[in-house]
C-alpha positions in Angstrom: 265.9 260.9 150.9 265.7 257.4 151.1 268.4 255.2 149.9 268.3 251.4 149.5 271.8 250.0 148.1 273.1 246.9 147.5 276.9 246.8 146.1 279.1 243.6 145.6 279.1 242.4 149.2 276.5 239.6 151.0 274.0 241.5 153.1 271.9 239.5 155.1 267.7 239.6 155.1 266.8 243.2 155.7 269.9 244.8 155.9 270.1 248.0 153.7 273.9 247.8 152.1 275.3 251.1 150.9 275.5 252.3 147.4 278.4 252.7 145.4 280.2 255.8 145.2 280.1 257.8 142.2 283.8 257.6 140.5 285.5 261.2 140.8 286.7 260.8 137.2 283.7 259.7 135.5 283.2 262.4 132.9 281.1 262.3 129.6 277.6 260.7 129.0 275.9 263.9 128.3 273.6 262.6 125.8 272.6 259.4 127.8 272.3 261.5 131.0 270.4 264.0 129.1 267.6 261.6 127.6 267.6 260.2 131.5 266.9 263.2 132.6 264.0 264.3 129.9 262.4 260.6 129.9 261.7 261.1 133.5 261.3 264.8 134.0 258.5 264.7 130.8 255.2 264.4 132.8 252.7 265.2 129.7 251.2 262.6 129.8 248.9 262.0 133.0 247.5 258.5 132.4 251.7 257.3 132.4 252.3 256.8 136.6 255.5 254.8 136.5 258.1 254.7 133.5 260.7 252.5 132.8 264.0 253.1 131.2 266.7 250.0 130.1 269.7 251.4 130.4 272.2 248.0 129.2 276.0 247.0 128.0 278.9 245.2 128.5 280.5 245.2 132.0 282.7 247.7 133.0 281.7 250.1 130.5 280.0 253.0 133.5 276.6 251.8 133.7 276.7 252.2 137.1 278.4 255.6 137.2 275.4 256.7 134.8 273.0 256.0 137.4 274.6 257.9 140.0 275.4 260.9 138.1 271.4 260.9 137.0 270.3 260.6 140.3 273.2 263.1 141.3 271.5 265.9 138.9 268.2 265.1 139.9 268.1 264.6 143.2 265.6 267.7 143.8 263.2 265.5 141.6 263.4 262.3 143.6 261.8 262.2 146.9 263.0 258.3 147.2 265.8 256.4 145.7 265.7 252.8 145.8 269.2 251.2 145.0 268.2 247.3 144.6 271.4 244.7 143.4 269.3 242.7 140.7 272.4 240.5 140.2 269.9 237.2 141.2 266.5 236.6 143.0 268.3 236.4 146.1 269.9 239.9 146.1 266.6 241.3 144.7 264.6 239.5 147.7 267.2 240.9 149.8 267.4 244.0 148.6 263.1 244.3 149.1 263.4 243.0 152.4 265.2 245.6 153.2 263.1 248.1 152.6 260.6 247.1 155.0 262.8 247.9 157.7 262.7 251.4 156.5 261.5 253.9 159.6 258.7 254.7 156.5 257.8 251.5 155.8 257.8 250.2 159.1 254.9 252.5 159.8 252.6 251.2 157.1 253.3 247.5 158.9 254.6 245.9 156.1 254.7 242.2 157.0 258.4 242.1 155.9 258.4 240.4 152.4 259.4 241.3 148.8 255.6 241.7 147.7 254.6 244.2 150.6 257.7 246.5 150.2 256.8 246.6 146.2 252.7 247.4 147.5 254.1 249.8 149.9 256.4 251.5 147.0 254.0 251.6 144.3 251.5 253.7 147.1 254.0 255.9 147.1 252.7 259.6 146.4 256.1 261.5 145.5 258.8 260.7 142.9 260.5 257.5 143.7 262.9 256.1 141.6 264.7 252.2 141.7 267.9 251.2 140.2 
C-alpha cells in the first residue's frame, strides 16, 4: 500500500509526511461511511474510471476521522492511497512532488513535478484512491 500524507507540519519538496492517526474514540458515522463505501465499491457502470466524492463541513467536526475509518474498512479495495494536504497550492505541489519519489514512480522516470505524478496516477491500473 502506498501512502502519501501530509498533516499540519511543513514538509519540504518531495518529502512524503505521515498521515494522521485515526482517533481511538471516533465512533458513529455509519451512514456517511456507508454511502463512502457503496459510492466507490459500485462499479456498474464501466464507462465511469474515476469518481469523485465531496465530503465537506465546519472544522473540527471529524472530517478527517471519516476518511481514515473509510479507507480503514476498505483497505482490501485500495491498492494505493494517496493522502495529499490541499490546505493551499503549495502543500498540494508538495504533496505531488512527493509522490514522484515513490520507489513506483521513480521507475516510470517521472521528471519530478506535480503534472507527471498526476499522469503517472491516472495510468494507474488498480484502485487508487486520494484524500
Amino acid at each position: 500500500q502506498i501512502n502519501i500524507h501530509s498533516g499540519n507540519r511543513t514538509t519540504f519538496d518531495g518529502v512524503i509526511p505521515l498521515m494522521p492517526n485515526p482517533s481511538t474514540r471516533f465512533t458513529g458515522r455509519t451512514e456517511v461511511i456507508t454511502k463512502l463505501k457503496s459510492h466507490f465499491s459500485n462499479t456498474n457502470d464501466p464507462a465511469e474510471k474515476r469518481k469523485f466524492f465531496l465530503l465537506h463541513g465546519m472544522g473540527g467536526i471529524g472530517k478527517t476521522q471519516i476518511c481514515l475509518k473509510f479507507i480503514e474498512e476498505m483497505s482490501d479495495f485500495f491498492a494505493s492511497v494517496f493522502w495529499i494536504d490541499a490546505s493551499s497550492v503549495g502543500t498540494i505541489t508538495q504533496g505531488l512532488k512527493g509522490i514522484c519519489n515513490l520507489p513506483a514512480a521513480q521507475s516510470s522516470r517521472l521528471d519530478g513535478s506535480p503534472e507527471s505524478a498526476l499522469h503517472w496516477i491516472g495510468l494507474l491500473k488498480e484502485n487508487y484512491v486520494m484524500v
